[in-house]
N, C-alpha and C positions, 0 to 999 in steps of 0.2 A: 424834370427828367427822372427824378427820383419816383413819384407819384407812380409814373408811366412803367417805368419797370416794377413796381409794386405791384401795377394792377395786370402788367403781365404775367409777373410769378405767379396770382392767387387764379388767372384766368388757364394757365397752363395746369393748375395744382384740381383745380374745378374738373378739366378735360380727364387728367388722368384718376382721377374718383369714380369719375364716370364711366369710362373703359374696364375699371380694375370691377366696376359692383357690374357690367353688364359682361362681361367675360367670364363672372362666378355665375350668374343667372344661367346665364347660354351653357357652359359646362355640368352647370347642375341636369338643365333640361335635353342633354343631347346625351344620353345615355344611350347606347345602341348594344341591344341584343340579337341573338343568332338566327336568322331567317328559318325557319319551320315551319313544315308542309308537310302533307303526305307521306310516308314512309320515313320520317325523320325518327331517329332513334336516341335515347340517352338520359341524362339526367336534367338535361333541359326542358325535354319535353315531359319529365314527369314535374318540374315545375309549374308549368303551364298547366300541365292536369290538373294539380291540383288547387291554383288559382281558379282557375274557371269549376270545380267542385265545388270549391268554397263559396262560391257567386251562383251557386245554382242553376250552370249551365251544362253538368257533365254527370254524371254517374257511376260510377265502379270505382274498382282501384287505379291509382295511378302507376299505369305498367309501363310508361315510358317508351310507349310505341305510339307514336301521331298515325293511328289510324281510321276508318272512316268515322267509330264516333266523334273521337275527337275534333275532326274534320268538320262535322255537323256542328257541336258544341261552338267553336269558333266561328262559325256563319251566324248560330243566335247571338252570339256576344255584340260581332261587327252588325250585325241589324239594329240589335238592340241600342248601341252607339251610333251607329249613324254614322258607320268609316267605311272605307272599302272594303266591300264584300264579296270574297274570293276564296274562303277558307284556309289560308294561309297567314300562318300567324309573324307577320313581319315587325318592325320596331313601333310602327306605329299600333298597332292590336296590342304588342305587349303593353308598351308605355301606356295606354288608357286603362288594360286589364291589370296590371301590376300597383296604378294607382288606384284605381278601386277598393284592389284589397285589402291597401295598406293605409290608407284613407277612411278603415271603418275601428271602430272604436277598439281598443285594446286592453283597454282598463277588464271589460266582463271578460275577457278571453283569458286575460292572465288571471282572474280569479275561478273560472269556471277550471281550468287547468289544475291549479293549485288543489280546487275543492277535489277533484276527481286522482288527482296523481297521491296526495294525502292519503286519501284513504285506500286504494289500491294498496301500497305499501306497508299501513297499518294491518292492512288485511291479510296480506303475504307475510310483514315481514317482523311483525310485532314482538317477538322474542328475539330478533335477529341483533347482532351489533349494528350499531349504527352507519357503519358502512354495508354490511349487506342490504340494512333500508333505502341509502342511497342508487344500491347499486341495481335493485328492484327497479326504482326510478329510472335508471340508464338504461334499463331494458323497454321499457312502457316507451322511454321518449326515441331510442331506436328503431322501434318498431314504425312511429309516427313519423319516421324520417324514412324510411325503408317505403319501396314500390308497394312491396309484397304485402302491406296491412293497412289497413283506414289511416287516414292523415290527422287525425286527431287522437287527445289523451283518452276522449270519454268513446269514440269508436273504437279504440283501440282494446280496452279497459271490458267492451259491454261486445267484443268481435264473436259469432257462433261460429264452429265449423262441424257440417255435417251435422247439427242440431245440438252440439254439445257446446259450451261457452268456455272459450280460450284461457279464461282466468276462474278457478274453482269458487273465487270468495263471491260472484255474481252469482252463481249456481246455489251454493247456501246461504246467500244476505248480508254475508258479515263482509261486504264492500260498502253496506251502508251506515256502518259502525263510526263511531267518532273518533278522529284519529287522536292520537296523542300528541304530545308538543313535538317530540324528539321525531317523529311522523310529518310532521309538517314542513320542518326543518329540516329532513334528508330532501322531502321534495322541493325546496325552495334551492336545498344544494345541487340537487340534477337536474333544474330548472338552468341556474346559473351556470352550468355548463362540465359539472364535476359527471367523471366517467369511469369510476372505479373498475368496470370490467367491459372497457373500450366498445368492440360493436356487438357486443353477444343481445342476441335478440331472443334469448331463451332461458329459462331456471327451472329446477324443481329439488325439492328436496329427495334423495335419494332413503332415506329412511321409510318413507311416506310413498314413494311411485317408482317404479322400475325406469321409470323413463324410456321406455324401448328404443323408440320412433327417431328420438333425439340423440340418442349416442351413438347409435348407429348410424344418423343421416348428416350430426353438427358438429362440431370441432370446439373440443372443448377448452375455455378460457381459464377459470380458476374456480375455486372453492372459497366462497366467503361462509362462513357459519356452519348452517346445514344446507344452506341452498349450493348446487353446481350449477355454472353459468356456462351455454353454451352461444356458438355464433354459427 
């Protein structure tokens, strides 16, 4: 009698190991995202842009409007997979397109970041206190997070507009200058998530540039050093 209910307990205790690791599995893999199609608008869909950019299926900026490129871009993806192909990016298009991305090597990306955000800041902000280096940082990875600029540190960093280059030290070379420790260190702090001058997507030092364009059009955050940071 005793054996019998032993081999009960350990045959019940089997059943519910089984349930508990196949109900983590099945929850892991039922992630479900927001159906997107045509005319869908938001920060979703600039997700999506910019996954399927990253996979070399899309082109421009990510404006957060599912419109006909994008609509094309998600037809090559689901071909390319071999899922249903409707240009409509439903759970199933995310879920294979979101592992893709995530599923590719991370080790080069976080050093290609590092390499490129380092020196950017050393370039900008090299006499600055160590919070204005940081805070150079907040702005480069705002940027990269923002619609309105390339989704990377080194598109960000290397962006022309109207034939002039967004950031002066790419126009004179001293972006390719060796940063210093304390330069590496503010980037690995605005890597880590520090945001000294929250969403400002803009700086210039006011000794050095009038700044027109910017204080007339942005709203301004604070003054670290000599740089003014706007958003």
């Amino acid at each position: 009698m005793k054996n019998t209910q032993k081999r009960l307990v350990g045959f019940i205790l089997v059943v519910l190991i089984f349930t508990l690791s196949f109900s983590s599995v099945f929850a892991a893999s039922a992630a479900t995202y927001p159906l997107l199609r045509y005319g869908s608008r938001g920060t979703a869909v600039v997700t999506l842009q910019k996954a399927l950019t990253a996979q070399g299926y899309l082109r421009g900026a990510a404006d957060g409007i599912y419109g006909s490129m994008t609509k094309s871009a998600v037809i090559k993806f689901q071909t390319a997979k071999r899922i249903q192909i409707d240009g409509i990016a439903g759970n199933q298009t995310q879920t294979y397109l979101y592992a893709q991305t995530t599923s590719r090597s991370t080790t080069t990306t976080a050093a290609t970041n590092l390499y490129w955000l380092s020196r950017i800041i050393h370039a900008e902000a090299e006499a600055e206190p160590y919070a204005g280096k940081v805070a150079v940082g907040n702005v480069v990875l705002n940027r990269v997070n923002s619609s309105l600029f390339p989704n990377t540190i080194k598109g960000v960093i290397f962006e022309y507009y109207q034939g002039i280059p967004q950031f002066s030290p790419v126009e004179d070379g001293t972006i390719y200058n060796t940063p210093s420790s304390a330069s590496i260190q503010a980037a690995r702090a605005a890597l880590a998530g520090e945001r000294p001058v929250g969403t400002a997507t803009y700086f210039f030092n006011p000794d050095k540039s009038a700044g027109k364009w910017i204080v007339e059009n942005k709203t301004f955050v604070k003054t670290i050093g000599d740089h003014d940071f706007y958003k």
